[in-house]
Structures are given as structure tokens and as C-alpha cells.
KEKE-3310 file (N, C-alpha, C; in steps of 0.2 Angstrom, whole numbers, plus 5000, padded with zeros to 4 digits):
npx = (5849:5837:5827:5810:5806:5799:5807:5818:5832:5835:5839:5847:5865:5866:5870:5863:5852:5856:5847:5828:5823:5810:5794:5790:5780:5771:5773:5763:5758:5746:5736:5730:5719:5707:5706:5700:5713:5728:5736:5741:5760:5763:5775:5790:5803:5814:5811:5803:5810:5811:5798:5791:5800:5792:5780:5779:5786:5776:5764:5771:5765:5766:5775:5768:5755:5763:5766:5755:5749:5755:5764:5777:5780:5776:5782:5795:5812:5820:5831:5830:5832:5824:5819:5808:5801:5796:5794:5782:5774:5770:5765:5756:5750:5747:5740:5728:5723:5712:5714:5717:5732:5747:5759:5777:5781:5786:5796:5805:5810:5820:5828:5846:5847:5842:5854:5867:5871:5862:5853:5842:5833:5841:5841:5840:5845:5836:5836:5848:5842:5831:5838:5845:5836:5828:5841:5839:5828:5833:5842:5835:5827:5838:5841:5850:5851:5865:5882:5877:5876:5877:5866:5856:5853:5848:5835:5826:5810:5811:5822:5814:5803:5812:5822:5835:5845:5860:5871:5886:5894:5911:5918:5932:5940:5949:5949:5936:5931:5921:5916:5907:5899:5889:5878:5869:5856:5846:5842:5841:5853:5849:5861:5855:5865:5865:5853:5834:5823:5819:5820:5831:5840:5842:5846:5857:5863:5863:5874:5888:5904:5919:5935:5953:5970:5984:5979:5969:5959:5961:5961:5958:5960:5966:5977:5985:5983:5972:5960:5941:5925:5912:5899:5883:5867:5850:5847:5840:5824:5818:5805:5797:5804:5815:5820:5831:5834:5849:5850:5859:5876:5888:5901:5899:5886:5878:5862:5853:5843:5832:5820:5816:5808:5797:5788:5771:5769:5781:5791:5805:5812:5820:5832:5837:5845:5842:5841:5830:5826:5811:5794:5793:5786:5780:5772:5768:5770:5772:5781:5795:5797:5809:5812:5823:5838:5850:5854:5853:5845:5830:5814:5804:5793:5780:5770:5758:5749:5734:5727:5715:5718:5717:5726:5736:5745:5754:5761:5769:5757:5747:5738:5733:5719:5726:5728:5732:5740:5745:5755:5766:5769:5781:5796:5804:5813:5816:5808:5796:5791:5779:5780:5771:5758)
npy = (5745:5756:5766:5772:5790:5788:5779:5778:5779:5767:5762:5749:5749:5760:5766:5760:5772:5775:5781:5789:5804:5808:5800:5790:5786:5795:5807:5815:5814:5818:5833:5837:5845:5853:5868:5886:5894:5903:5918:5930:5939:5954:5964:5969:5976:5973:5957:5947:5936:5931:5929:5923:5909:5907:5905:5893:5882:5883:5878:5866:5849:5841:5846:5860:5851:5847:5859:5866:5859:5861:5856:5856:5868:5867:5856:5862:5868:5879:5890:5906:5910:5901:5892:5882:5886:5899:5896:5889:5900:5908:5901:5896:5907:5912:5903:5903:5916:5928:5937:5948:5951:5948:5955:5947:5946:5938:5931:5939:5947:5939:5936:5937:5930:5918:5917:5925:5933:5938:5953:5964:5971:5970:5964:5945:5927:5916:5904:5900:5906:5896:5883:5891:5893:5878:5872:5879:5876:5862:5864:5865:5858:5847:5853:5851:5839:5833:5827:5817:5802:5804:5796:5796:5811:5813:5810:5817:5828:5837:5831:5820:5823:5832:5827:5815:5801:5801:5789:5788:5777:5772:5765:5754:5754:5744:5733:5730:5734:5739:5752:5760:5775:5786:5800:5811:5822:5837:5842:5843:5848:5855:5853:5865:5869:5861:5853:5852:5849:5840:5829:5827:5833:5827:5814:5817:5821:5807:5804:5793:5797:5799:5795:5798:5800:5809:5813:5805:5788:5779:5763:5751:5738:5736:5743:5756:5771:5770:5771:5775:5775:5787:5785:5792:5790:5790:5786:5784:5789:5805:5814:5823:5832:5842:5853:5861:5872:5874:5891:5901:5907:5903:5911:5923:5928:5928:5925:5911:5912:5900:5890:5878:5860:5855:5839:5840:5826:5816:5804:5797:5784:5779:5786:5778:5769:5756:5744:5736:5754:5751:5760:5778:5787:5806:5820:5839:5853:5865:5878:5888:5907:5915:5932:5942:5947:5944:5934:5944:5953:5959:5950:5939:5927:5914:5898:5886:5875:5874:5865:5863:5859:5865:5879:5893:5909:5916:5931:5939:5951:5947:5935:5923:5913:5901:5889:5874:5872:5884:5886:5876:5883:5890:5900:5888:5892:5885:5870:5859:5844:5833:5818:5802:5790)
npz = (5164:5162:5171:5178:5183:5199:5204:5203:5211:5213:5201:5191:5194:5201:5217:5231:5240:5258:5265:5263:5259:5255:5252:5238:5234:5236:5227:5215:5199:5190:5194:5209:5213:5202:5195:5193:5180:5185:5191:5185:5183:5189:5181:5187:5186:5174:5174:5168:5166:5178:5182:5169:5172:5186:5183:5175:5185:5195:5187:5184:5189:5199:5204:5210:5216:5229:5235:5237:5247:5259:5264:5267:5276:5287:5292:5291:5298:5294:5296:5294:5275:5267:5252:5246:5256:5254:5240:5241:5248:5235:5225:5231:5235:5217:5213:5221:5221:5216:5211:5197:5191:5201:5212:5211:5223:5236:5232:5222:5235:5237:5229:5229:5237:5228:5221:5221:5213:5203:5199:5205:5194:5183:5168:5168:5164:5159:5159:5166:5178:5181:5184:5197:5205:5207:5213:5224:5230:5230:5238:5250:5254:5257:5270:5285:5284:5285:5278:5269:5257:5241:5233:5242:5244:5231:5234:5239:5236:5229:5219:5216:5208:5198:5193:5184:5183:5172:5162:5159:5145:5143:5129:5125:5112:5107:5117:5119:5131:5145:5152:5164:5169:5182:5182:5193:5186:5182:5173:5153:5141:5125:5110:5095:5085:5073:5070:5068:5076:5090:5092:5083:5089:5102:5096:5095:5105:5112:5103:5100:5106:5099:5107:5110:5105:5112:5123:5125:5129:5144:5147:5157:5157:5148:5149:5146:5134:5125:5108:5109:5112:5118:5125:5131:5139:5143:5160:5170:5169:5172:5183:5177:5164:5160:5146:5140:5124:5119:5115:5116:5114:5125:5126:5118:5119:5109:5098:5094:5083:5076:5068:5080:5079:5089:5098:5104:5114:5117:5114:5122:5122:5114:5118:5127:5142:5138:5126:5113:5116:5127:5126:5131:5139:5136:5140:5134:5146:5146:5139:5137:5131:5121:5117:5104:5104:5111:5130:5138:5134:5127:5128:5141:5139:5144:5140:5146:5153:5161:5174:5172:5159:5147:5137:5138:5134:5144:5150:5158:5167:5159:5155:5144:5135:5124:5109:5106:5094:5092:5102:5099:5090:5092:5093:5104:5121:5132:5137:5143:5151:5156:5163:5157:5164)
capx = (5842:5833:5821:5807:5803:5800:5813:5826:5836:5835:5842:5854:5872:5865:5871:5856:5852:5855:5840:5824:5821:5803:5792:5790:5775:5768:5772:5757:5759:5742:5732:5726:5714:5707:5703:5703:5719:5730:5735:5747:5763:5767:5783:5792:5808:5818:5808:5799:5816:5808:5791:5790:5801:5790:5772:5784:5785:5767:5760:5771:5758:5770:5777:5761:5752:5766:5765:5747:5749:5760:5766:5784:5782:5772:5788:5802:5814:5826:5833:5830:5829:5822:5817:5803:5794:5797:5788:5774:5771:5771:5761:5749:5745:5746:5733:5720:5720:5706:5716:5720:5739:5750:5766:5779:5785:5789:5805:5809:5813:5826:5833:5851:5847:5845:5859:5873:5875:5857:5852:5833:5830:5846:5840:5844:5844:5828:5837:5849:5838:5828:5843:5848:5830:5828:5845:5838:5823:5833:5846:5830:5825:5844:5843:5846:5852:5870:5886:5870:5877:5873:5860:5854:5852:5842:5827:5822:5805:5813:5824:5811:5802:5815:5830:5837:5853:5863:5873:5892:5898:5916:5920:5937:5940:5955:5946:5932:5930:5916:5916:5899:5899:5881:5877:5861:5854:5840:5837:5843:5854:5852:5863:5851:5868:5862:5845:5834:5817:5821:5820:5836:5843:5842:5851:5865:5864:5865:5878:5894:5909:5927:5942:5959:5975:5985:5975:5964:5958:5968:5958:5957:5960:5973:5981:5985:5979:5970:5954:5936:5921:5910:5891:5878:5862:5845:5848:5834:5822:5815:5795:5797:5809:5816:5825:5834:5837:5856:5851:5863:5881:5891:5905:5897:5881:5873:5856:5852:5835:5829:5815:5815:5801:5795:5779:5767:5771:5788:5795:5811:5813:5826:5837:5839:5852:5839:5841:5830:5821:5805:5791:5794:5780:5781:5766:5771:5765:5775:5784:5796:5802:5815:5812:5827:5844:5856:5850:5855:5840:5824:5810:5802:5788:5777:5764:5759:5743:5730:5723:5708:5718:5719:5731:5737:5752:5755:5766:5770:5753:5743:5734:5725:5717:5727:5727:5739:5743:5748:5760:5768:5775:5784:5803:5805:5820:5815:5801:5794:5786:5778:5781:5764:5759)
capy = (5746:5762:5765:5779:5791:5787:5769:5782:5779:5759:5759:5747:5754:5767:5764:5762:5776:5775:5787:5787:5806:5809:5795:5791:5786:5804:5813:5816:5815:5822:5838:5832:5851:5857:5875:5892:5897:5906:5928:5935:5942:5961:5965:5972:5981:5967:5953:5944:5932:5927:5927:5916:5904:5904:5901:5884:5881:5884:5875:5859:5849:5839:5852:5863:5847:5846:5865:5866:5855:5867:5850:5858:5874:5863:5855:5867:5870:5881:5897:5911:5913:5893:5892:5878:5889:5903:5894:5887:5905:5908:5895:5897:5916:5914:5898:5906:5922:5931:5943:5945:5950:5949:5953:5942:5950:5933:5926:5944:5951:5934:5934:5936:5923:5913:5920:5932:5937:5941:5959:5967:5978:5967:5957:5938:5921:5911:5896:5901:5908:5891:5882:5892:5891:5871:5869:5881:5870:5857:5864:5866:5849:5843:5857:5851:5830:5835:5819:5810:5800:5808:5790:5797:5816:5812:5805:5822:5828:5841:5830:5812:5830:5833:5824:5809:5801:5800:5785:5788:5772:5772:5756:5752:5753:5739:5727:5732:5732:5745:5757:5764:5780:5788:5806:5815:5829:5842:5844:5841:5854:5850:5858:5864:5870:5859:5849:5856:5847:5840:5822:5827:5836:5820:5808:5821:5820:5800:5799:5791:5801:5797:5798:5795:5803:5808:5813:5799:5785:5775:5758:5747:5732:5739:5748:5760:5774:5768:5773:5773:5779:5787:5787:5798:5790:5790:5777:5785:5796:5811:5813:5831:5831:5852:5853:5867:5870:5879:5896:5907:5905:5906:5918:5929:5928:5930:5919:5905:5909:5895:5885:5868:5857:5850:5840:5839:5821:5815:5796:5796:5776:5777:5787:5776:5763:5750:5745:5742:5756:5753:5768:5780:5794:5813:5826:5844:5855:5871:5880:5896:5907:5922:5936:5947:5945:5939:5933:5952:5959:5954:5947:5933:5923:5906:5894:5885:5870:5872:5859:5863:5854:5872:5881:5899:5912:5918:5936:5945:5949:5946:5927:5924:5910:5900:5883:5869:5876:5891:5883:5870:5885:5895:5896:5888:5890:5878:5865:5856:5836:5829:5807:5800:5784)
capz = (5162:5162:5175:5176:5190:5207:5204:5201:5216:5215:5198:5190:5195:5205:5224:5234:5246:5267:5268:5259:5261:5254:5251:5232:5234:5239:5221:5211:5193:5189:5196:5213:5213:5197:5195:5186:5179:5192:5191:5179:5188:5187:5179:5195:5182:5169:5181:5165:5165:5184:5179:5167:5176:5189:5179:5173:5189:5195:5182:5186:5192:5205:5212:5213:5224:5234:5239:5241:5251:5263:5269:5267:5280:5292:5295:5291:5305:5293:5300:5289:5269:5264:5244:5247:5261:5247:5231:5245:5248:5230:5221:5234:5232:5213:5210:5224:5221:5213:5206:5187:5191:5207:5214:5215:5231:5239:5228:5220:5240:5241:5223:5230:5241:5225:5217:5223:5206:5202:5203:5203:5189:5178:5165:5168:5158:5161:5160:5173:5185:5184:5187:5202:5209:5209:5215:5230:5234:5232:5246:5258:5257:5261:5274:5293:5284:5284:5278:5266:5253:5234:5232:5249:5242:5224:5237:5241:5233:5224:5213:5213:5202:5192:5193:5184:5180:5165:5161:5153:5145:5139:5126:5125:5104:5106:5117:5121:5139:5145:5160:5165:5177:5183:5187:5194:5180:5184:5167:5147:5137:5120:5106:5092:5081:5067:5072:5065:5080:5098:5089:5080:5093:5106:5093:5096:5115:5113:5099:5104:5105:5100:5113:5107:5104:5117:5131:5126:5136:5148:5147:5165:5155:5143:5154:5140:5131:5120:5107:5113:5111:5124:5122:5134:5139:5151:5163:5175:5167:5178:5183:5175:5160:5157:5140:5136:5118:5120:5111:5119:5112:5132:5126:5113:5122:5104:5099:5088:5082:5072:5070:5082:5081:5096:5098:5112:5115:5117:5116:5127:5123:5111:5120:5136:5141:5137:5119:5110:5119:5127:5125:5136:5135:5140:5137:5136:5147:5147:5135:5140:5124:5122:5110:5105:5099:5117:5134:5142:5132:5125:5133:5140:5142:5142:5141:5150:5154:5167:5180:5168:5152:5145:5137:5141:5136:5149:5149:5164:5170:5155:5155:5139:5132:5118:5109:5108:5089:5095:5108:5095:5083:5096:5095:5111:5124:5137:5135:5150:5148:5163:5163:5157:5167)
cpx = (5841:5827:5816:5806:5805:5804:5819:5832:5838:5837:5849:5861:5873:5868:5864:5857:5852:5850:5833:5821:5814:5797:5791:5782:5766:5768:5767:5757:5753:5738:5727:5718:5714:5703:5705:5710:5721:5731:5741:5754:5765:5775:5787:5801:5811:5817:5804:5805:5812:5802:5788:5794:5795:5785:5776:5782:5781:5763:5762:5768:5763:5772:5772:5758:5754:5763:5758:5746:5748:5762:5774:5785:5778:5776:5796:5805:5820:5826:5833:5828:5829:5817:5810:5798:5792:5792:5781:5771:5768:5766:5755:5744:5743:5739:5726:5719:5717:5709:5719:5728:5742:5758:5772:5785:5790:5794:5807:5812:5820:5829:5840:5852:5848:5850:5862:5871:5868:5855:5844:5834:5837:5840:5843:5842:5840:5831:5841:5847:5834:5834:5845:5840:5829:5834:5845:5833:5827:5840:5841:5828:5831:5844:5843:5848:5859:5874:5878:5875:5874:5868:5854:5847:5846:5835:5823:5815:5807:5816:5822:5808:5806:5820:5829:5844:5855:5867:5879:5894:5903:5919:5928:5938:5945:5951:5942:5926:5926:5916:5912:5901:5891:5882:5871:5862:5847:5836:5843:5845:5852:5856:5860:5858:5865:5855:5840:5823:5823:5823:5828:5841:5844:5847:5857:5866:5866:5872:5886:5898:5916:5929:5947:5963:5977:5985:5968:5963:5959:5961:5962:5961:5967:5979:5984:5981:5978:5963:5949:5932:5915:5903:5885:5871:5858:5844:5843:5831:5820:5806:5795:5806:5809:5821:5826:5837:5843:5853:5856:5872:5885:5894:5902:5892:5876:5867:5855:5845:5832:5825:5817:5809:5800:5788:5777:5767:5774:5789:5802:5813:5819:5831:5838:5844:5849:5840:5837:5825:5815:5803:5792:5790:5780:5776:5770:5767:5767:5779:5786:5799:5804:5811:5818:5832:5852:5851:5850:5848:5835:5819:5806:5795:5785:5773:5763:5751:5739:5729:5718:5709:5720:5724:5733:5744:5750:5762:5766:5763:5747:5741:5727:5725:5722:5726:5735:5743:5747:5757:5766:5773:5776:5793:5807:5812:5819:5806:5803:5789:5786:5778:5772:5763:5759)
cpy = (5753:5762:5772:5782:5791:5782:5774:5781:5773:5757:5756:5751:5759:5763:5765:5766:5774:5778:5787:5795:5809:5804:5795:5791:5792:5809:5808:5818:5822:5828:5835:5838:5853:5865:5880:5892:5903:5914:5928:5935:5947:5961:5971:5975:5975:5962:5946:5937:5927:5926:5921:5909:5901:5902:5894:5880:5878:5879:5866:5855:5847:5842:5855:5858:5849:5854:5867:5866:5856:5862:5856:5862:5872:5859:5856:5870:5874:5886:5903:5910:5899:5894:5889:5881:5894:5901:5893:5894:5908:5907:5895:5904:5915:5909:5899:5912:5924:5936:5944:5945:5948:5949:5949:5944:5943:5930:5934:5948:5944:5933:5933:5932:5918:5912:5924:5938:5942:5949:5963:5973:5976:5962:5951:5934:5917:5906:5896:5902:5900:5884:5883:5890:5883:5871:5873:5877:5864:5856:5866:5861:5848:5847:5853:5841:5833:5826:5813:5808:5804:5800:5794:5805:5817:5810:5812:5823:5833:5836:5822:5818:5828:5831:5815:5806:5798:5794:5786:5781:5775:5764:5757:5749:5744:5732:5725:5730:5738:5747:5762:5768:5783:5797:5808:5822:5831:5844:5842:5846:5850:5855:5856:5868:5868:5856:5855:5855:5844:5832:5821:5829:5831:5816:5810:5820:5811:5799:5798:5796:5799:5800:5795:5801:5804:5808:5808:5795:5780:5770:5756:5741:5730:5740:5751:5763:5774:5774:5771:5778:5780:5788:5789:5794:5791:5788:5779:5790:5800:5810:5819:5831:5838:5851:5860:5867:5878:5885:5901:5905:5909:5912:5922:5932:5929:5923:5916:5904:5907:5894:5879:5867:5855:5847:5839:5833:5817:5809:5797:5788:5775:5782:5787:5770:5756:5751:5736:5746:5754:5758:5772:5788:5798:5818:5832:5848:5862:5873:5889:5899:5914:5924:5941:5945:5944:5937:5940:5954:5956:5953:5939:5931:5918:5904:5888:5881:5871:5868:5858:5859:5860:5877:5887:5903:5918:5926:5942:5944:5949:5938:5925:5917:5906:5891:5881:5870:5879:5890:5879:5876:5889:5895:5897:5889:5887:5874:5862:5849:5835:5820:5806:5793:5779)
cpz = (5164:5165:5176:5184:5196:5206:5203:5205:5217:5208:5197:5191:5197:5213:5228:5239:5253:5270:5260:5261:5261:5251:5244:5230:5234:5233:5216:5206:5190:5195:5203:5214:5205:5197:5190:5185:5184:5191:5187:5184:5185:5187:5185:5190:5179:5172:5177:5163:5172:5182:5176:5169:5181:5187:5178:5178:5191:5193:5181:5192:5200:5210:5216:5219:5229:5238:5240:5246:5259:5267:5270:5275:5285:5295:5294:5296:5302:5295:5293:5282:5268:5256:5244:5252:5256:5240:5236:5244:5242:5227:5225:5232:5226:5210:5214:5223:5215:5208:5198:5187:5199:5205:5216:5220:5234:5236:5226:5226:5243:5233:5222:5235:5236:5222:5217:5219:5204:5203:5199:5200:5183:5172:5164:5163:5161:5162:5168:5179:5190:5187:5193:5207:5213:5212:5222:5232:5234:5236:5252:5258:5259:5269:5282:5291:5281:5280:5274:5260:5246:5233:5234:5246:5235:5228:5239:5235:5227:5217:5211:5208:5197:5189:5188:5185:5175:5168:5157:5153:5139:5136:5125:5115:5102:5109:5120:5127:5139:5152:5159:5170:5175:5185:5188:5187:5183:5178:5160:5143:5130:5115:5099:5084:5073:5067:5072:5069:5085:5099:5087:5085:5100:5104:5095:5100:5114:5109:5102:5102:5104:5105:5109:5108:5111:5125:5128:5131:5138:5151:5156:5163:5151:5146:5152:5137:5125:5114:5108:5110:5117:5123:5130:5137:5144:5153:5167:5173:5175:5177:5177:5170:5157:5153:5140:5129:5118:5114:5110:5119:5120:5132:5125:5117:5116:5102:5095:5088:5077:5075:5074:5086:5086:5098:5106:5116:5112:5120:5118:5125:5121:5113:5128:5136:5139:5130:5118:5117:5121:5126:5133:5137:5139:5136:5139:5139:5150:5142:5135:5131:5127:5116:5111:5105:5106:5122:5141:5140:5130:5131:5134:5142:5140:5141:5143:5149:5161:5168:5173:5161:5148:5144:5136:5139:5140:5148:5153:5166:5168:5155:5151:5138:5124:5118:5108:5100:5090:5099:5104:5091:5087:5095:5102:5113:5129:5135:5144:5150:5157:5160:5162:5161:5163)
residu = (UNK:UNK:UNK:UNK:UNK:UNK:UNK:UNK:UNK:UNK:UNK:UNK:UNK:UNK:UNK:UNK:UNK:UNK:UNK:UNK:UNK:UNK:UNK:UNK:UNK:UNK:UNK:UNK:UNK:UNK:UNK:UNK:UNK:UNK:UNK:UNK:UNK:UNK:UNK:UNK:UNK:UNK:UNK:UNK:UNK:UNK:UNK:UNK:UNK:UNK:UNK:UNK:UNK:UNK:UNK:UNK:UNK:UNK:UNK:UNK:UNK:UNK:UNK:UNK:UNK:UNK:UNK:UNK:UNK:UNK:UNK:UNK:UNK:UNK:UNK:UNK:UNK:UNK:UNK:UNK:UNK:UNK:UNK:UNK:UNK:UNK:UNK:UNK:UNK:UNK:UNK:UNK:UNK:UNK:UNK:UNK:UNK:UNK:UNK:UNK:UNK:UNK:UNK:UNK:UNK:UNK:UNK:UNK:UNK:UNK:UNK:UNK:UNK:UNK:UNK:UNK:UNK:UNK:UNK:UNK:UNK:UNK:UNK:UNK:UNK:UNK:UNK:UNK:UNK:UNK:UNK:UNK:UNK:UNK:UNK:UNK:UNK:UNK:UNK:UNK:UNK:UNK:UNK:UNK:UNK:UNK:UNK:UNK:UNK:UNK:UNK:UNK:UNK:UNK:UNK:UNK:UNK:UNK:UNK:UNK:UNK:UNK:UNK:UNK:UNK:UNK:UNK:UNK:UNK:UNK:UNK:UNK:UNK:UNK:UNK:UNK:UNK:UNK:UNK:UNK:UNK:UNK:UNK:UNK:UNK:UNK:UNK:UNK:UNK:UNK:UNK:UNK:UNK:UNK:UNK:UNK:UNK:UNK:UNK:UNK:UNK:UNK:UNK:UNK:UNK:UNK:UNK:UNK:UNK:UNK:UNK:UNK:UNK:UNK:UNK:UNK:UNK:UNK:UNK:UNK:UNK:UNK:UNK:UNK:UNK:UNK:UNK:UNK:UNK:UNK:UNK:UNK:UNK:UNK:UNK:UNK:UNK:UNK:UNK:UNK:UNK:UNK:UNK:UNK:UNK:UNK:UNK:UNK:UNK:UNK:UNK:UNK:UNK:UNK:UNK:UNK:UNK:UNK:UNK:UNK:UNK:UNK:UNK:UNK:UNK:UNK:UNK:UNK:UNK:UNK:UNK:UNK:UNK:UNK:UNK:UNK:UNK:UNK:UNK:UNK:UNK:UNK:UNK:UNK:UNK:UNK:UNK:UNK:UNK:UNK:UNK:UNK:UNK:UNK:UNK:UNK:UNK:UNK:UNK:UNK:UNK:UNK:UNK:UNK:UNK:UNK:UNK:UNK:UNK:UNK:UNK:UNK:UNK:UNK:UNK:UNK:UNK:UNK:UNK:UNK:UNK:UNK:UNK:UNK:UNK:UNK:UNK:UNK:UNK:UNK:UNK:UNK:UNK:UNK:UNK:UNK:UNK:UNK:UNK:UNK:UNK)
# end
């Protein structure tokens, strides 16, 4: 079965965790403070890669609560550079301050903290960057819970946010015996090679996959290698669903800029292990894009939803007014759905 959310860790076939490390009950879908829209951030030299990652961020309501909150560094015991004290300081300065832009001094003086590789005044891959950042909050929450089972580990607040897990079932084409594995995901690549919206683009994430020949797959039941087909689904969805639609060909590093449709509200039903799918409903409430011909050059920036309901592109440290039109015909490289209840 497919379960949503906070039940993520008590799902069917998932091992139940030995630790329960952040109450579930504690994440806040919607906006627990409404206010103005938060400050710009000044472009600190090729910086518009972090930037609009962080508005993304920012603007996820869940996360935002929590950091508000500043529950996090009110009981933080880590030594030195911590990513979750890092966004708190962050997220706080940019949604109270007065000012129309700010610096993002606080994540841009730890940037090879989040990644070696990183370097200030380089052009990075927005998808990247927000990659390496969650998977830093989500080594400050394990910080200091050493030997946790991976059940154990998904219980943090960072990945009840953003995390679910996928579902690989392998069918057995001869006699068809089934073998499920699980894994935790942080987010959805999808490949937009042919699909031509995010509808199309899903079907392909779920569709089964042949195995065969000779590194084919060596059935349990068979106990030979047999034919099979492998199929993909979303056995736990996530609170916070980040798709990236693959633009960026690995090698070449060249771009794939087509149109893909996406709409502001996203059924998830029919690509979960439950069949047939219930609804499973996702409002948009972010939307990062690239301009420019690889992810070395160009630039970035997003849009993004106030507390207020209000929607905003957002571009370094300009913060203007737009509508949900606007938002809709973009050619996006990451989308952001918050779980509706």
C-alpha cells in the first residue's frame, strides 16, 4: 500500500524504526505566521545557482515553521559548521527583515562545507546545490544519533519534509513470483527526453522495465536467470514533493529546452503502489528555472508562493509581484508541490 507523509516510516514493507527522531506530529503543512513577502538576496558573484535554491526553500512552508521556530539551535549540541543552525539563521533574517534585498552571508561563508567541490564566484547546478544542502540538514539532524537503523534515520524532520520511499518490484516473466525492495528518495528526477508535460513524464517513471538476457534476473523461485519486468513506484509519498525535470544531459552538460507542462495541482494517485490509485493531491508552490544553453552558464531564478497565497518571481534581489499564469508558462527545471490534506 502507499502511504502519505508523516505514516512514512510505518509503511507496508518498510522496517519499522527503533527511534522515532522528530515527532510527526510537529510538521505543519500550512503557514503557521502569515506575512509580507521576505528580501531579495544580492547576487554575491555566479551566487543566483544558491539563491534561488534558497527562496525554494524559504518558501517551504514546513521547513520555514520549523525554523522560525529556532526550536532546532535551541537544542543543537554540534561542533562547529551545522547546516539546520545555518538555514535557521537564514530563513529567519530573510522573512523578518525590512529590507528589500539581503546578503546571504550565512550559507555563502559555509558553501564548502556543503560541498567540497563548490566554489564562490563558480557557476553551479541548482539542482545540485539543493541536493547537497538537504542532504546537509539532513546530516545535522542525525548529528550526535550514531549506529540508527536507515527506518530510524527517515524519522528526522528534515526527511518526514521531504523524503519518501520508492517501491522496486521485480515480476518474475516465467512464474511470476514478485520481489519488492524499498528505498528512501529526497526527491523525483524525471526524464523529459520525449514527454512533452510532467503527466507524461511520471507514466515513464512508473513504466515497467524489461530484464533479460544475460545479465538478466536470477529469480529466487527459479533459481535462474530468467525474464522479468521491473516497475518503479511511490510506495510512501513525501510532505514536500521536488521534481526535477532532467535538463542537463550528465556528459555533454548540453540543455533540453523544451516546453513541459506542469500544472498547479498535481494527482500523484496513479503513480503509487496502490492500484487502482487513490487521489493523492499536491499544490505547487515553487518553481525554479534555468536560462542559457548548459548548467556551467546561464542563469537562475524562481517563483515562488507567499504565506500571503501570493505569487512572486523572485530574481536575486529583485521580488516582484506575479500571477499564477505567469508561473504556469515557465520552462521549469525543478518544481516544488507541497501534500494537500
Amino acid at each position: 500500500m502507499a502511504t502519505t507523509g508523516n505514516d512514512s516510516f510505518i509503511a507496508e514493507g518498510v522496517a519499522p524504526p527503533q527511534r522515532i527522531l522528530f515527532p510527526p506530529e510537529k510538521i505543519h503543512m500550512a503557514w503557521q505566521q502569515q506575512q509580507r513577502v521576505g528580501a531579495g538576496l544580492y547576487n554575491l558573484g555566479n551566487t543566483c545557482f544558491l539563491n534561488s535554491v534558497l527562496q525554494c526553500l524559504t518558501y517551504t512552508p514546513p521547513l520555514a515553521n520549523y525554523l522560525l521556530s529556532r526550536e532546532h539551535s535551541q537544542s543543537c549540541r554540534q561542533q562547529g559548521f551545522c547546516m539546520m543552525c545555518t538555514m535557521e539563521e537564514h530563513v529567519n533574517i530573510v522573512l523578518r527583515s525590512s529590507a528589500r534585498a539581503i546578503r546571504p552571508r550565512a550559507v555563502v561563508s559555509v558553501l564548502t562545507r556543503i560541498g567540497e567541490h563548490f566554489q564562490l564566484g563558480v557557476q553551479e547546478d541548482a539542482h545540485e546545490f539543493l541536493c547537497y544542502a538537504v542532504d546537509a540538514m539532513q546530516r545535522a539532524c542525525l548529528s550526535g544519533s550514531s549506529d540508527l537503523d536507515i527506518s530510524s534515520q527517515t524519522t528526522t524532520v528534515v526527511h518526514q519534509i521531504f523524503g519518501g520511499f520508492l517501491r522496486s518490484r521485480v515480476t518474475c516473466l516465467s512464474c511470476q513470483a514478485v520481489s519488492d525492495s524499498y528505498e528512501p528518495f529526497l526527491d523525483v528526477p524525471l526524464d523529459i527526453q520525449e514527454p512533452s508535460s510532467v503527466a507524461e513524464a511520471l507514466e515513464g517513471f512508473v513504466r515497467p522495465e524489461l530484464l533479460g538476457g544475460e545479465n538478466g534476473y536470477r529469480c529466487s523461485k527459479c533459481e535462474e536467470l530468467v525474464a522479468a519486468s521491473k516497475r518503479l513506484t511511490i510506495h510512501c509519498s513525501s510532505n514536500i514533493l521536488t521534481v526535477c525535470l532532467k535538463r542537463f544531459d550528465p556528459f555533454s552538460g548540453s540543455k533540453i529546452s523544451k516546453d513541459v507542462e506542469y500544472p498547479e495541482y498535481l494527482d500523484l494517485g496513479a503513480y503509487t503502489s496502490e492500484a487502482p490509485g487513490k487521489p493523492l493531491l499536491y499544490s505547487l508552490y515553487a518553481v525554479l528555472v534555468h536560462e542559457g544553453s548548459s548548467c556551467q552558464a546561464g542563469h537562475y531564478y524562481c517563483f515562488v508562493k507567499g504565506s500571503n497565497g501570493q505569487w512572486y518571481k523572485v530574481n536575486d534581489a529583485s521580488v516582484r509581484l506575479c500571477d499564477i499564469k505567469t508561473v504556469l508558462r515557465q520552462r521549469a527545471y525543478l518544481l516544488f508541490y507541497a501534500r494537500r490534506a
